[in-house]
C-alpha positions in Angstrom: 0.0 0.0 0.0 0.7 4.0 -0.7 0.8 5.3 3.0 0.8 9.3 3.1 1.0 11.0 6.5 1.0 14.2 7.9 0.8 15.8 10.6 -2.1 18.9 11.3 -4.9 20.9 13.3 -8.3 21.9 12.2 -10.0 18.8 13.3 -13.3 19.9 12.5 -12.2 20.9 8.7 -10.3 16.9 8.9 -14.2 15.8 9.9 -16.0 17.1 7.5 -13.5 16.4 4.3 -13.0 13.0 5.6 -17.1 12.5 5.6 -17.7 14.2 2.4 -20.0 12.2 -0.1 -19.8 14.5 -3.1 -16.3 13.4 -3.9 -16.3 9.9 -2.3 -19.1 7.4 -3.6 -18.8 5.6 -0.1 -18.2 6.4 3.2 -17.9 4.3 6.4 -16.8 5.7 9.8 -15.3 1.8 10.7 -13.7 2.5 14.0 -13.9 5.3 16.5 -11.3 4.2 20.0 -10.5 6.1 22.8 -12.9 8.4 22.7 -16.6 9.2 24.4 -18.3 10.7 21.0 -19.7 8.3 18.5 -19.2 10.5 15.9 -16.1 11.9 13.5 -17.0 15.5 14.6 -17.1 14.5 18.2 -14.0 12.8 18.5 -11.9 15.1 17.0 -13.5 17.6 18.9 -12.7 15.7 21.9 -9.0 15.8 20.4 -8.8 19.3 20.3 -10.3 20.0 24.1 -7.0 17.7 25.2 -4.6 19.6 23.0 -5.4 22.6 24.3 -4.0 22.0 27.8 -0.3 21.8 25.7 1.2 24.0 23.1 0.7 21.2 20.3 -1.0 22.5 17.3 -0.5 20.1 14.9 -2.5 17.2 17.0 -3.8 15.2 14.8 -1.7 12.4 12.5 -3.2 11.4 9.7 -2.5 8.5 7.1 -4.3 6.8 4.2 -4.3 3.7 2.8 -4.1 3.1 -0.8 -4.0 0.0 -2.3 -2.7 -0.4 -6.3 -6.0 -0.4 -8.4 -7.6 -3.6 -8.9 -6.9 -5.2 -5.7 -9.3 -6.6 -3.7 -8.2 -5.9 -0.1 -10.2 -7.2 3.5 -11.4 -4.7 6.3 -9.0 -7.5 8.7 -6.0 -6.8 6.1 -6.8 -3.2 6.6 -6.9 -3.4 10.0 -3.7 -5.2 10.2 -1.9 -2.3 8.1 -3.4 0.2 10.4 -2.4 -1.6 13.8 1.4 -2.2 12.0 1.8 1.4 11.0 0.5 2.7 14.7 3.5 0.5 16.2 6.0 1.8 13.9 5.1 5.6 14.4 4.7 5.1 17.9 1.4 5.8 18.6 0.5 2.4 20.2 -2.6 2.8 22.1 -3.4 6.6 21.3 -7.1 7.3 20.3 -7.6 6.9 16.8 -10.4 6.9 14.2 -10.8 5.2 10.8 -12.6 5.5 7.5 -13.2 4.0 4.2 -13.9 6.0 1.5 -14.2 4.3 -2.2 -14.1 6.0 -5.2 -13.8 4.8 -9.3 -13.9 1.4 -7.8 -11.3 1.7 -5.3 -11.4 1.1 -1.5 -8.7 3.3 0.7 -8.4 3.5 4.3 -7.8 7.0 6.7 -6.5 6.5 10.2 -6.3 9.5 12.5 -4.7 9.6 15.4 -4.4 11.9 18.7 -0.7 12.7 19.4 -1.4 13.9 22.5 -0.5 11.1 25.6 -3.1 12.1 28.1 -0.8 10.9 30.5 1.8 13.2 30.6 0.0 15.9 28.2 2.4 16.0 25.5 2.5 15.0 22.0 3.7 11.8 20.4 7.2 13.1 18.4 6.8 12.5 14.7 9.7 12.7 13.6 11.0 11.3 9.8 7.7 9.5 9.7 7.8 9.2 5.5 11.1 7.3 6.7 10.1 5.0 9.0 7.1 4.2 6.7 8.8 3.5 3.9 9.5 -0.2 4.4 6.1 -1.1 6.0 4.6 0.0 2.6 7.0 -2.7 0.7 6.5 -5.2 3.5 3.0 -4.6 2.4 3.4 -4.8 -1.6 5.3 -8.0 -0.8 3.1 -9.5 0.7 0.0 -9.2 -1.3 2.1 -9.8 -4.2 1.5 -6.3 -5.9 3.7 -5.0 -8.2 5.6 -2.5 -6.4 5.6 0.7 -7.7 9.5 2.0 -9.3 9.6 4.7 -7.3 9.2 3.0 -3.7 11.4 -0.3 -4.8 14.5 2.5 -5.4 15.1 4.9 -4.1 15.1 8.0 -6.0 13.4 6.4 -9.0 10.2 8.5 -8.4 8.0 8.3 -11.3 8.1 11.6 -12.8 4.5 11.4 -14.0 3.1 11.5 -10.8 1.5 15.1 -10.0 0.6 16.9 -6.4 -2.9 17.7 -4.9 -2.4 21.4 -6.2 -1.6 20.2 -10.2 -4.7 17.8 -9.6 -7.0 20.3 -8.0 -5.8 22.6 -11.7 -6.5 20.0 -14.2 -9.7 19.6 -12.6 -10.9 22.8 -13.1 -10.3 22.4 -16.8 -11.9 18.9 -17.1 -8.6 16.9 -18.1 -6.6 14.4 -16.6 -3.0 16.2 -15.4 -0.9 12.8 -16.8 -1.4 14.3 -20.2 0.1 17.8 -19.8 2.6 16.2 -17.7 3.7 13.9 -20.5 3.4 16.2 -23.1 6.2 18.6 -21.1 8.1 15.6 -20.1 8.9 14.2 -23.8 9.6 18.0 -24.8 12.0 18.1 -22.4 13.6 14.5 -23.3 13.9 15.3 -26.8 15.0 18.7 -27.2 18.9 19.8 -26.5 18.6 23.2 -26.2 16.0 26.2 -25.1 15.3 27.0 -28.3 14.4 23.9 -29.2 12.4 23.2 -26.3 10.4 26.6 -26.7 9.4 25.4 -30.8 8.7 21.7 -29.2 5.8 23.1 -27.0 4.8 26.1 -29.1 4.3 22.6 -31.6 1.9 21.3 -28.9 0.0 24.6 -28.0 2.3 25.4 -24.9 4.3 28.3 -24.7 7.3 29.1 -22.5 6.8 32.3 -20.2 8.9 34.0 -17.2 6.6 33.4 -13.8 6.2 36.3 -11.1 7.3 33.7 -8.4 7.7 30.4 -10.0 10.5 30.5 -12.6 9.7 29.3 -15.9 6.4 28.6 -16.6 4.0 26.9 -19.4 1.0 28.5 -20.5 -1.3 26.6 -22.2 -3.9 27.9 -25.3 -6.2 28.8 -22.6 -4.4 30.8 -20.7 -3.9 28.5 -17.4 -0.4 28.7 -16.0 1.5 25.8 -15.0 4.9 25.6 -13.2 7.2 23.7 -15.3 9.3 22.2 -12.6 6.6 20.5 -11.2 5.3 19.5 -15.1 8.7 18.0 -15.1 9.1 16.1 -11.6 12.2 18.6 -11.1 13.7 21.1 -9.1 13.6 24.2 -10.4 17.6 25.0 -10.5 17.6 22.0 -12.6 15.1 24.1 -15.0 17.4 27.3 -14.7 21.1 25.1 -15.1 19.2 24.2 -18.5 17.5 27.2 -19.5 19.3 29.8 -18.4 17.7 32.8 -16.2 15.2 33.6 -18.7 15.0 37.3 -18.4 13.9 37.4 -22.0 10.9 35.8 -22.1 7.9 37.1 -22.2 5.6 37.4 -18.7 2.5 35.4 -18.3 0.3 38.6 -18.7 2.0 39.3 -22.5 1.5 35.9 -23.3 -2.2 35.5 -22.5 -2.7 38.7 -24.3 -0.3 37.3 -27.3 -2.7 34.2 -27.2 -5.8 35.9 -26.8 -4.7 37.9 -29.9 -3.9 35.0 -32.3 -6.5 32.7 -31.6 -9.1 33.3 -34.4 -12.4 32.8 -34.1 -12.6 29.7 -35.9 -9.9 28.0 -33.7 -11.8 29.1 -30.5 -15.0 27.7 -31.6 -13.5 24.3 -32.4 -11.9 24.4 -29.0 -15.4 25.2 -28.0 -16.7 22.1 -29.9 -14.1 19.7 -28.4 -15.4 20.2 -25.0 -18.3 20.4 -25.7 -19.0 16.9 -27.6 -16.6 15.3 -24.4 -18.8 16.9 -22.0 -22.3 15.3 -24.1 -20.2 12.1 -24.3 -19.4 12.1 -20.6 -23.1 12.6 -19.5 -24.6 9.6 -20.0 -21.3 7.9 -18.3 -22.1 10.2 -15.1 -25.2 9.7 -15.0 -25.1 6.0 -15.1 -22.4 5.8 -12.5 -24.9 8.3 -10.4 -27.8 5.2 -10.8 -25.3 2.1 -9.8 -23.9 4.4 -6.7 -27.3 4.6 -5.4 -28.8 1.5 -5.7 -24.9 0.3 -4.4 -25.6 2.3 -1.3 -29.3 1.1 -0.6 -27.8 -2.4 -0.5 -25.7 -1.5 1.6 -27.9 -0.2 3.9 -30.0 -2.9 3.8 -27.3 -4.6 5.0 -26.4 -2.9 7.6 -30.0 -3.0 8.8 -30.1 -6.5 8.4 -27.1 -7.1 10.7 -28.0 -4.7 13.3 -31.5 -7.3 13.2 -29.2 -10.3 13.4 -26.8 -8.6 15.8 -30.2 -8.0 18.5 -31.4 -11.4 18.1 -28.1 -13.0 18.8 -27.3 -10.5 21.6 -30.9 -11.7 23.3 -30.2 -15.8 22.5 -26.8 -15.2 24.2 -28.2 -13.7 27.3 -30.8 -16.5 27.7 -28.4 -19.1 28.0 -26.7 -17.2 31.4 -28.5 -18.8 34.4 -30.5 -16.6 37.0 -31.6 -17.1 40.6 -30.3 -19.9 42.6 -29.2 -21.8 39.0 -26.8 -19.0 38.8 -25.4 -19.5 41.8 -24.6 -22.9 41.5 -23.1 -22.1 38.0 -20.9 -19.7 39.9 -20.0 -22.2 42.1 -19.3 -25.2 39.8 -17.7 -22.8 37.2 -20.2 -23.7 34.5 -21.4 -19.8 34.5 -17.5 -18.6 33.8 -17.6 -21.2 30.8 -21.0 -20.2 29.1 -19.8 -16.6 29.3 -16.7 -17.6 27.1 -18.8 -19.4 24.7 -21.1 -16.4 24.7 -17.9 -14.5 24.0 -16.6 -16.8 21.2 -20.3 -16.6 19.5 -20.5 -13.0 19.5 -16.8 -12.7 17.9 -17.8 -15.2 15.5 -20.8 -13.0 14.6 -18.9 -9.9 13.9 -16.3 -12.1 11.7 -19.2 -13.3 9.9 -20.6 -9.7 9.0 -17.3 -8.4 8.2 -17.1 -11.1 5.6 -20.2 -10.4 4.1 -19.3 -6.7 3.8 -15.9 -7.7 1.6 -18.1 -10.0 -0.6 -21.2 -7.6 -1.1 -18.2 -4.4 -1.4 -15.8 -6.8 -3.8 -19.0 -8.0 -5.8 -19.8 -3.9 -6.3 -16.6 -3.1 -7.0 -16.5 -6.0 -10.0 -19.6 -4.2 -11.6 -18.4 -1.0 -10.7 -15.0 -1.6 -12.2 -17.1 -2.0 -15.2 -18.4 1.4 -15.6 -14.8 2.9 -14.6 -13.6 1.1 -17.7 -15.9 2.7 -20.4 -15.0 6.1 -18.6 -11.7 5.6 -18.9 -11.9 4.3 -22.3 -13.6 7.8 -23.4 -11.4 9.7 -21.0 -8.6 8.3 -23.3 -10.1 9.5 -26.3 -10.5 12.7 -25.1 -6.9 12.9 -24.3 -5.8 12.1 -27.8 -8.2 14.6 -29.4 -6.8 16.8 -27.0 -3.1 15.7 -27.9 -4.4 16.5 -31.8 -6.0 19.9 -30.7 -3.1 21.3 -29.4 -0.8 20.3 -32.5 -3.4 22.3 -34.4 -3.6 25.0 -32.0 0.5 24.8 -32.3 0.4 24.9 -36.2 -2.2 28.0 -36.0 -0.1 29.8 -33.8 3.1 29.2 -35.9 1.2 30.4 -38.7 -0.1 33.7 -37.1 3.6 34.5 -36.4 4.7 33.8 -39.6 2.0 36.0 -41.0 2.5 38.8 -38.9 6.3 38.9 -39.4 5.9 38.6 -42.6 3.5 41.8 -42.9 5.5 43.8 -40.4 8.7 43.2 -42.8 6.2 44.3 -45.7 5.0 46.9 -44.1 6.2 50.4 -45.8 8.3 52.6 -43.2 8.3 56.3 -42.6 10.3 57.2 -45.2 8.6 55.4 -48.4 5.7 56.7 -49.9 3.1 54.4 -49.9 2.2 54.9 -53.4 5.5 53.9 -54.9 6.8 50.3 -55.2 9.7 48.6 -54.5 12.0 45.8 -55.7 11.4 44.4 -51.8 8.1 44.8 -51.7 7.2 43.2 -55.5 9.3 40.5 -54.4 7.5 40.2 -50.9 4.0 40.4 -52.7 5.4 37.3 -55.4 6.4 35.3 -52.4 3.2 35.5 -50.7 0.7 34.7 -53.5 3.1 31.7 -53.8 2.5 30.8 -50.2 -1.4 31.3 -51.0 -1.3 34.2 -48.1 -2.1 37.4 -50.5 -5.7 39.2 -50.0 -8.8 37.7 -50.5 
């Protein structure tokens, strides 16, 4: 499993993300310990009231649990993750909540934890945490016999693809998935030796290379969105100035938008239009299917739930009639036969909770098989989007190239102050010739 960490405040703001249903299409509060509420909000509340006798701010510890895609994993295999990480970090016995959230057919895990050690009122030390998690996260690829991801078998082999909640939170906002701009930047980078051949290479895609007010170099896109290029790259930014230079020449963000905004004809911005437009009709239908199996996923579910909480009653009452009363009691007390009906009473009830648990992995795996389903066609289409998107920003390149050309061409043809407009000129009968050869004279 991926285990992320990190270490925070705002226990309220933790409560309600981790409860959100808008972006998750399930959500289970599976464990609350150590504390008096019964609910997320509650608990962390609680958290807070004990942090506030020290001068901890950061709390809270909290770590998710994400297995690779496509693997079935058990609330117990869960739970055993959980329980390994909490004696590794060292928070053995603090109170701690968890949650399962699943999402495009995938089930991860949150654990949050209360650093503070009622006790002796101070705060669990965590200290190189990523570190210490490291190898618990291949113990657990190994052990499920996943395929380990390159970046956490070596060491500094970090897939440069990958992109941070902020680059994810961007692409969002413009409907695409960030791997594509990412790769796009990436193999512009690989293949081009020098700056000016790396500013052509993403002018060819749509992208053009700008100075940032705080950020270095930056790409902006045919839209007009900004995006850092060290992070595009999976880099630190002196590695982008060792290669490019300081880039005091380049134009600003604001004179490239407006450069943009000035070259884009109305024809191309209304086939951008069009693009979107047929992904967002094609994408629909997807969304709202996956809107109809999330809810009838959920009502079985709670059926479920009700139908356990049924089973749970009825077997808490059977249990209870087989302890003895009055005198009976007594001599059960006194022969030991009451101590030994309490243990089976003990066994039955643990044997009742195992049961549930199982049926909750085979209803949730059997939902996540048909659900997997749907994430596949949306995928599929996501895919296509991306290569029409791949093919609109060659085009958008192309357009752009040719709007330069066209304008230094006319700027070159252009008479100066001290011709007379009237009057030709070997230059400019030779600059008229070459354009109605390039099919670019007036129409």
């Amino acid at each position: 499993m991926i285990l992320k960490g990190s270490q925070r405040g705002g226990g309220q703001d933790l409560a309600g993300h981790l409860l959100r249903m808008d972006e998750n299409e399930h959500v289970r509060v599976h464990e609350l310990r150590g504390f008096a509420s019964d609910g997320l909000p509650g608990a962390f509340r609680e958290a807070e009231a004990v942090a506030r006798g020290t001068r901890c701010r950061q709390y809270l510890f909290s770590l998710s649990f994400n297995p690779p895609e496509g693997a079935a994993v058990t609330e117990a295999a869960f739970e055993d993750a959980i329980d390994r990480a909490e004696n590794t970090l060292g928070l053995t016995g603090q109170p701690r909540a968890v949650v399962f959230h699943e999402k495009e057919g995938r089930r991860h895990a949150h654990c949050v934890w209360s650093r503070i050690d009622p006790e002796t009122m101070t705060a669990r030390p965590m200290s190189f945490f990523k570190t210490r998690l490291t190898p618990l996260s291949r113990d657990l690829y190994l052990e499920h016999g996943w395929d380990m991801p390159r970046g956490l078998a070596e060491k500094g082999a970090r897939d440069p693809g990958n992109f941070t909640l902020a680059q994810w939170q961007q692409a969002k906002r413009q409907g695409r998935d960030p791997r594509w701009l990412s790769e796009t930047v990436q193999s512009c980078w690989q293949r081009s030796d020098s700056r000016a051949a790396f500013i052509q290479s993403l002018q060819e895609r749509g992208l053009h290379l700008a100075k940032g007010d705080r950020r270095g170099f930056v790409a902006v896109d045919y839209t007009g969105e900004v995006h850092a290029l060290s992070r595009l790259l999976g880099v630190k930014a002196r590695a982008v100035h060792d290669r490019l230079g300081e880039g005091n020449d380049l134009p600003g963000v604001s004179e490239t938008r407006a450069r943009l905004a000035e070259q884009l004809g109305p024809a191309m911005k209304r086939h951008i239009s069009e693009c979107r437009m047929r992904f967002q009709q094609q994408a629909s239908g997807l969304a709202q299917a996956k809107v109809v199996v999330t809810q009838r996923h959920r009502e079985e579910r709670a059926a479920q739930v009700r139908q356990h909480e049924t089973d749970l009653m009825t077997g808490a009452r059977d249990r209870a009639a087989r302890l003895p009363t009055g005198w009976r009691a007594v001599w059960h007390r006194l022969t030991g036969r009451y101590r030994h009906i309490v243990e089976q009473n003990v066994r039955a009830a643990q044997a009742q909770a195992d049961g549930q648990a199982v049926a909750r992995d085979r209803l949730i795996e059997a939902q996540s098989r048909e659900r997997a389903g749907l994430q596949h066609q949306i995928k599929a289409l996501r895919n296509t989007h991306a290569e029409e998107l791949k093919t609109l920003r060659s085009e958008v390149g192309r357009y752009l190239g040719f709007a330069r050309q066209r304008s230094a061409e006319q700027s070159v043809l252009e008479p100066g102050p001290h011709r007379q407009p009237g009057r030709s000129t070997p230059g400019r009968t030779a600059g008229r010739r070459s354009r109605r050869g390039l099919g670019l004279g007036r129409q």
